[in-house]
Structure formats: structure tokens, C-alpha cells
ZAKOLTOR-166567 format. One record per residue (C-alpha): z, x, y negated. Coordinates in steps of 0.1 Angstrom, whole numbers, plus 5000, padded with zeros to 4 digits. Example, Ala and Ser with C-alpha at 12.3 -4.5 7.8 and 13.67 -1.06 7.14 Angstrom:
# residues 2
<w: 5078, u: 5123, v: 5045>
<w: 5071, u: 5137, v: 5011>
END
This chain:
# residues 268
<w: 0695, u: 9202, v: 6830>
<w: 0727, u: 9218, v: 6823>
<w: 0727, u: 9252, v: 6800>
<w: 0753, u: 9276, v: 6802>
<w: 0761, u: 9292, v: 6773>
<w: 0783, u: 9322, v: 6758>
<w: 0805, u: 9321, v: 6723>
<w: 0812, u: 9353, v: 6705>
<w: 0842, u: 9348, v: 6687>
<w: 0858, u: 9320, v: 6707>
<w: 0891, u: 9323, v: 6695>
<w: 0879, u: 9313, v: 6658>
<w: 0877, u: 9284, v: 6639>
<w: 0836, u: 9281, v: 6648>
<w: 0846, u: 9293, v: 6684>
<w: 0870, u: 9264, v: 6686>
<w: 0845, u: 9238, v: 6675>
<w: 0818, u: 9250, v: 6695>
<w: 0849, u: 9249, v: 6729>
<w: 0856, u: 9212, v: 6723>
<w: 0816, u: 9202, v: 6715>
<w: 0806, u: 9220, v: 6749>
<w: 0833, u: 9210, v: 6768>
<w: 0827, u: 9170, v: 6760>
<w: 0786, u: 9171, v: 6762>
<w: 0777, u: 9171, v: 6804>
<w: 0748, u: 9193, v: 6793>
<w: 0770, u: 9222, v: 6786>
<w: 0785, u: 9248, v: 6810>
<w: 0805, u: 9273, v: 6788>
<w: 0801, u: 9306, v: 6808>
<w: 0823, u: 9330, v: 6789>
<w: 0832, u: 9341, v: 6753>
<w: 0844, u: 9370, v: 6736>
<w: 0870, u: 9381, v: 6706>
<w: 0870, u: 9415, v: 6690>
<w: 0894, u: 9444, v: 6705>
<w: 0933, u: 9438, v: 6693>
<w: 0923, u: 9400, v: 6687>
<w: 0959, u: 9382, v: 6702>
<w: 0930, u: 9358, v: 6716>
<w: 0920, u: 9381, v: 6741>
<w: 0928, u: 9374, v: 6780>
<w: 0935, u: 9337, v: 6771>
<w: 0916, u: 9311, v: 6787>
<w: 0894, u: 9294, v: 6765>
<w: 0896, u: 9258, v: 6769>
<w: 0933, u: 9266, v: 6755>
<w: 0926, u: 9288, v: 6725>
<w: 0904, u: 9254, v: 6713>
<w: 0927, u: 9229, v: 6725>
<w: 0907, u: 9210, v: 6751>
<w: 0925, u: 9227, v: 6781>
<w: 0922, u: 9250, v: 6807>
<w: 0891, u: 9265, v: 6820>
<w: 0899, u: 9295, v: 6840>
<w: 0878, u: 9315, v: 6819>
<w: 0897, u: 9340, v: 6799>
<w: 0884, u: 9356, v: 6765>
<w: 0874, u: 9389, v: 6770>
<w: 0860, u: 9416, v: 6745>
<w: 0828, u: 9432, v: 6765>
<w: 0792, u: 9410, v: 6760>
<w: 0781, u: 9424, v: 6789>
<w: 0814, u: 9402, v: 6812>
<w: 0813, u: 9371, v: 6785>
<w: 0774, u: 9369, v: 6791>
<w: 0768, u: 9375, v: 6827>
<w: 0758, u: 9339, v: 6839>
<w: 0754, u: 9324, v: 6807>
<w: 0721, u: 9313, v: 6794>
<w: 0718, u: 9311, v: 6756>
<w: 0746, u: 9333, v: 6734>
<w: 0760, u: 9313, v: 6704>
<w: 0770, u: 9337, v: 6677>
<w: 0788, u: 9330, v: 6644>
<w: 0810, u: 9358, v: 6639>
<w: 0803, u: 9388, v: 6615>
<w: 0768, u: 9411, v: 6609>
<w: 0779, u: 9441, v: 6626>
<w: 0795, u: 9419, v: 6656>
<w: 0763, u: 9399, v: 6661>
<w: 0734, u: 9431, v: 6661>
<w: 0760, u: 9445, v: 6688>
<w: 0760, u: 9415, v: 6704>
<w: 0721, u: 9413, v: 6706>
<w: 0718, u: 9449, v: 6719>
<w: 0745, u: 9444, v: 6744>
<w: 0724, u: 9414, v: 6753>
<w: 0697, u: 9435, v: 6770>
<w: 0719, u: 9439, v: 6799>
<w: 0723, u: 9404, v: 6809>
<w: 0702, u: 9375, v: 6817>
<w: 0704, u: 9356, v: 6787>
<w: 0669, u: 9356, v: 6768>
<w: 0680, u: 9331, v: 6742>
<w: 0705, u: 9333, v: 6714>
<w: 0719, u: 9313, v: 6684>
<w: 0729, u: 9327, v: 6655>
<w: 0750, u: 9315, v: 6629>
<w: 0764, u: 9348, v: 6613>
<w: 0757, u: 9346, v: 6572>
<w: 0758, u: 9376, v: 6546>
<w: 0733, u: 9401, v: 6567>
<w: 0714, u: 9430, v: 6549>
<w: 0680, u: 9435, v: 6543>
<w: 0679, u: 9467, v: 6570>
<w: 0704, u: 9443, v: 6596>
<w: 0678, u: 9410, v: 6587>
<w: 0651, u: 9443, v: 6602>
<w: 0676, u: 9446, v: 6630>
<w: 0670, u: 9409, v: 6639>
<w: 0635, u: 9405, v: 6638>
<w: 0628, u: 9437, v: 6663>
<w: 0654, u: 9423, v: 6684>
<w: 0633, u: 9387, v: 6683>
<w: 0610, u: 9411, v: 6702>
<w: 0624, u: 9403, v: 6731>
<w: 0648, u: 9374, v: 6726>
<w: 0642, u: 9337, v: 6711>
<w: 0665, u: 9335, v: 6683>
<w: 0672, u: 9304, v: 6659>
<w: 0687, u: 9316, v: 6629>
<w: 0703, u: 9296, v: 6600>
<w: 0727, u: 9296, v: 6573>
<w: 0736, u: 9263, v: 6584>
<w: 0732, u: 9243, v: 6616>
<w: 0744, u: 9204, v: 6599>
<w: 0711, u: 9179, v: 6601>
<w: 0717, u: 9171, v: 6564>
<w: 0716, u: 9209, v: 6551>
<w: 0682, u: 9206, v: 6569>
<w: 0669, u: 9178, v: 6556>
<w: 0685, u: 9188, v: 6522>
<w: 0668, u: 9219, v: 6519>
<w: 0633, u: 9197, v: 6527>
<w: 0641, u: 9178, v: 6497>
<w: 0650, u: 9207, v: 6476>
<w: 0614, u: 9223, v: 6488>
<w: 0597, u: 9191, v: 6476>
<w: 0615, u: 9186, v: 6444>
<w: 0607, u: 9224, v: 6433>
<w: 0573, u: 9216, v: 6440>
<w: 0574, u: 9187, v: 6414>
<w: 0590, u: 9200, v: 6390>
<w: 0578, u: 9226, v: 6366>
<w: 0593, u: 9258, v: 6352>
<w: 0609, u: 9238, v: 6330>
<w: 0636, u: 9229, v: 6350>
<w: 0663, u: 9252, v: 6356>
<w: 0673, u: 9255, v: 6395>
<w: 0714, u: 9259, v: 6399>
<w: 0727, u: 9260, v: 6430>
<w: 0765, u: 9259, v: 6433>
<w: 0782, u: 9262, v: 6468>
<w: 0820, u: 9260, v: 6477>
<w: 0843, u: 9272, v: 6502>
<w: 0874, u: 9279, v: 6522>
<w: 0894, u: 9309, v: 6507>
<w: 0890, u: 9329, v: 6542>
<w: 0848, u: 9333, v: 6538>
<w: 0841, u: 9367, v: 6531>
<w: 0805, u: 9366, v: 6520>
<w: 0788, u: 9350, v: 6489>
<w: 0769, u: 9330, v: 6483>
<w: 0768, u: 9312, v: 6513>
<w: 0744, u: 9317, v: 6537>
<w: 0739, u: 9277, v: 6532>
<w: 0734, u: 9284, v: 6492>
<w: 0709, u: 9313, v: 6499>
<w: 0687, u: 9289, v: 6523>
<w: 0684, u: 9265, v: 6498>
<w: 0671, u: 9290, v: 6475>
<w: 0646, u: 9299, v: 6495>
<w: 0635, u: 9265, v: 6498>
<w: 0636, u: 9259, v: 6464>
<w: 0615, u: 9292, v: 6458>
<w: 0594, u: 9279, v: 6482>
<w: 0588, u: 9248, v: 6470>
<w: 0573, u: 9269, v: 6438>
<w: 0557, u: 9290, v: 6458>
<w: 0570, u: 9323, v: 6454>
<w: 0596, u: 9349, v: 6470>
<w: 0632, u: 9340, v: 6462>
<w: 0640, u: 9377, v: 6455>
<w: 0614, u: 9375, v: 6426>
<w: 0630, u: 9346, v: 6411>
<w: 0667, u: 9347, v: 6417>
<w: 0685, u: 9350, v: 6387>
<w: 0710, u: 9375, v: 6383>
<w: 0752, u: 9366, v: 6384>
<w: 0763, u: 9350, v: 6348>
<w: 0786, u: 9378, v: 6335>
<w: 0788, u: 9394, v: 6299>
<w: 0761, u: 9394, v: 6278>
<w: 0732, u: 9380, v: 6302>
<w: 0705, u: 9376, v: 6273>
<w: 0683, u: 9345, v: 6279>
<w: 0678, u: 9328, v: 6309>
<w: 0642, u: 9339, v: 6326>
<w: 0621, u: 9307, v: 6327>
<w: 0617, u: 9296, v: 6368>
<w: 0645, u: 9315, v: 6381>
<w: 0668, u: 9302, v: 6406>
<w: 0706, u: 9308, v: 6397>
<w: 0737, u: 9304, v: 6421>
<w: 0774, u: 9303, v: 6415>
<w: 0804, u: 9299, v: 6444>
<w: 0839, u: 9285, v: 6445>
<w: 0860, u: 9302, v: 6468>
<w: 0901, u: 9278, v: 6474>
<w: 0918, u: 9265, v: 6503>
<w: 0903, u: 9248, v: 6531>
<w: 0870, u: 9232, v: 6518>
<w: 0844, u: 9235, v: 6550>
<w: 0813, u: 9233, v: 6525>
<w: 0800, u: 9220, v: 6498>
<w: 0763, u: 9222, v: 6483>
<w: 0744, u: 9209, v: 6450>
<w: 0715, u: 9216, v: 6440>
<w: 0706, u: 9208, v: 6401>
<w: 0670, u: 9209, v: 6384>
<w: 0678, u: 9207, v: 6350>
<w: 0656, u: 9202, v: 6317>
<w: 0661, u: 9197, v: 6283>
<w: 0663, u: 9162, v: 6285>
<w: 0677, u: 9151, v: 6323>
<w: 0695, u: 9165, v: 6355>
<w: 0689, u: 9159, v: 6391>
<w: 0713, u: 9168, v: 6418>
<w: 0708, u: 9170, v: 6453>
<w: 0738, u: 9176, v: 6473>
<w: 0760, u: 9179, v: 6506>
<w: 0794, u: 9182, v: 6516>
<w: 0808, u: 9193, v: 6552>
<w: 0837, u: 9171, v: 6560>
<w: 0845, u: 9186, v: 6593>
<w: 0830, u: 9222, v: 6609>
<w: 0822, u: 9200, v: 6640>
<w: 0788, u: 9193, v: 6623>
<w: 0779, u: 9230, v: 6630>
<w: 0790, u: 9230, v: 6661>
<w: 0770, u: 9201, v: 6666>
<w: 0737, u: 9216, v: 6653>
<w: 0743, u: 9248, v: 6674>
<w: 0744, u: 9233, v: 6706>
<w: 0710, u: 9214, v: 6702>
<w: 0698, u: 9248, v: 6688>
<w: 0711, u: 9263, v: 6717>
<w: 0693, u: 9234, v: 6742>
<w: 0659, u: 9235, v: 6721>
<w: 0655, u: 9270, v: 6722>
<w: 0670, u: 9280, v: 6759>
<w: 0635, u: 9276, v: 6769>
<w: 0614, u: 9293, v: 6742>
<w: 0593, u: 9323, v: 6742>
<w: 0604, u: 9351, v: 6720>
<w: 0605, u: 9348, v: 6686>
<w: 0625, u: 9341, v: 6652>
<w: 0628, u: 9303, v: 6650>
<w: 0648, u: 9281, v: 6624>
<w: 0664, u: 9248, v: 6623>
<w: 0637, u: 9234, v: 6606>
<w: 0616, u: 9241, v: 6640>
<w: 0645, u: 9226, v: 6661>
<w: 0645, u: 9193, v: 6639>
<w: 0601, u: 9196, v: 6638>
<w: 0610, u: 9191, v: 6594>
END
């Protein structure tokens, strides 16, 4: 079975990644891709704009042209980019969509679920294997440990990422408010600045580096009075995402609709 699939934001550094993955797997037809009005990337053929040759399909800027025999969308461009994307989507054939797009509001996170009415989605802050199974540690260790460990989570990046935290840092909070069984807005500790009074017992803080070209890198620390436990991961090369996406994007090209998550791709 081959898929054919759509990139939004092909003439990006995710675009790129997601080009060369495709183009090397035989289970992969890339169909189209877009980049935004103005972008120098549009009209170029996409196999060049990622360096793995020509295709003789050109970037264009309409979802509606990039989408029209592609099965599965693969999205990891900005919030207001993507929700237009999954309207425009409603015009085309493709019924299943990846989405790797990070630093979404509540109301556009409202925007997503509706449109999971009618399309299967995967979601995730990060598509790597070991962020997955990281975050099914971090569940487990929060569920063994007591409120007397401190949760930190610290996340790095390149100097270009616009949101923060990460959309990787954030998962792992949830997981690790999980893992103590409640919401992670009721627990997420407020940014260290000034006078901060006492930390709340239980609450999950998170801190971010932002410098140069680092792809990603995650710890999480439980901390007590006595000890400290780190669980951690670091991206060498944004090929691991693109990676992740594509079996997303295979695993959920024949799902009903409905908001799924890596965890469901990997069955953690």
C-alpha cells in the first residue's frame, strides 16, 4: 500500500526532512506541498527545495491544489496556518491529517477537536519514539513518587522557535500530571521571576533555553530533599520527527474520525 501524502510548509526545515524521509520510503507518494504567500519557496519543485531532486511538483500556496490527490496532510507549520489548513481540507479528499504544529491556544486546541469531527488527526508535541516512551516513564515515575518530589522540566532549543515551552516540554507535563492524577493546568507552577514566595508542594515547573541550532533537548527531574532523578532526551537530527510523522501518517491514513496521539500509534 502506498499513501500519498501532502506537506504544509515544504520549503522549511520540517518540510525538508519530511521531502527526503518520503522520497526514500516506497510507501510514500508525496502529492503536493504548500509555503505561505511571498515565501521565495513558492513555484519550486519540491524534491529541490529539500535536496533529494526533482519531482515535477512545484510548491504552491492554495491547500486546496497541494491536497487534491493526496491522502493524509502532514502539518508542522504555525497555529493559524494549520486550523486554515484543516478547514481548507474539507474540500479535498484527504480524511486524515498529521499535526505537528506546537504553541496552540485553548480556543484553537477547540478548533481541533470540532474539526476531529470529521477528520482523524494524530496530534503531538513530538513525533521521536523516545519522547514517547519518555513521557511513559515520566507517567510512571509521578505515579511513584510523592508530593515530595519537585517535577522540573527543562527543554532546549534552536534560537528560530517561536513558542515556549516546547510543545515536547508541555507533553511531558501532562504526563507527569498524569501520572499524579490530576490536570496539568491545576498543578503547573508559575514562571520563576521576582519574588515567587514558596514553591506549591506537587506542582510541575518548566524552564526553556532558547541558542543556535540545538534540535531538542528534554529532562525531566523529580527532586526531594535528599536525591534527584532525571529522565531525559536529546534530538540529534530533526529526521527523527520526520520519521515519527510518516508512520503517524501510515497508522492513521485509515482511521475513523477522531483525535489520536502518538502514544495510540506506538499502542504505549
Amino acid at each position: 500500500m502506498t499513501i500519498a501524502i501532502a506537506i504544509a510548509g515544504a520549503g522549511g526545515r520540517m518540510g525538508g526532512a519530511l521531502i527526503r524521509a518520503a522520497s526514500a520510503d516506497s510507501r510514500f507518494r508525496i502529492a503536493g506541498g504548500t509555503e505561505r504567500t511571498g515565501s521565495r519557496a513558492l513555484g519550486m519543485d519540491l524534491g529541490a527545495l529539500a535536496g533529494a531532486g526533482g519531482f515535477g511538483i512545484d510548491a504552491a500556496d492554495s491547500v486546496h491544489t497541494a491536497a487534491t490527490s493526496a491522502d493524509v496532510w502532514i502539518d508542522f507549520t504555525t497555529p493559524e496556518a494549520t486550523l486554515d489548513a484543516l478547514d481548507a481540507l474539507s474540500a479535498t479528499q484527504v480524511r486524515a491529517t498529521v499535526i505537528g504544529t506546537t504553541g496552540f491556544s485553548a480556543a484553537q486546541d477547540a478548533r481541533i477537536a470540532d474539526a476531529a469531527k470529521r477528520l482523524a488527526i494524530v496530534r503531538s508535541g513530538n513525533f521521536s519514539l523516545g519522547v514517547n516512551l519518555l513521557a511513559a516513564l515520566v507517567e510512571q515515575a509521578a505515579s511513584k513518587l510523592g508530593k515530595g518530589w519537585d517535577i522540573e522540566i527543562a527543554e532546549a532549543h534552536h534560537r528560530r522557535k517561536v513558542d515556549a515551552p516546547s510543545g515536547t516540554a508541555l507533553l511531558l507535563g501532562e504526563a507527569a500530571a498524569a501520572g499524579r492524577g490530576k490536570p496539568l493546568s491545576e498543578i503547573r507552577a508559575k514562571p520563576y521571576d521576582g519574588i515567587t514566595g514558596e514553591r506549591a508542594e506537587g506542582s510541575i515547573g518548566f524552564s526553556s533555553t532558547r541558542g543556535g541550532g540545538i534540535v531538542g533537548d528534554h529532562d525531566v527531574a523529580f527532586i526531594s530533599e535528599r536525591e534527584v532523578v532525571t529522565l531525559g532526551h536529546r534530538a540529534l537530527d530533526r529526521a527523527v520527527f520526520a520519521d515519527g510523522a510518516l508512520e503517524a501518517a501510515l497508522w492513521v491514513s485509515d482511521k475513523p474520525p477522531g483525535l489520536y496521539s502518538m502514544r495510540d500509534v506506538l499502542g504505549l
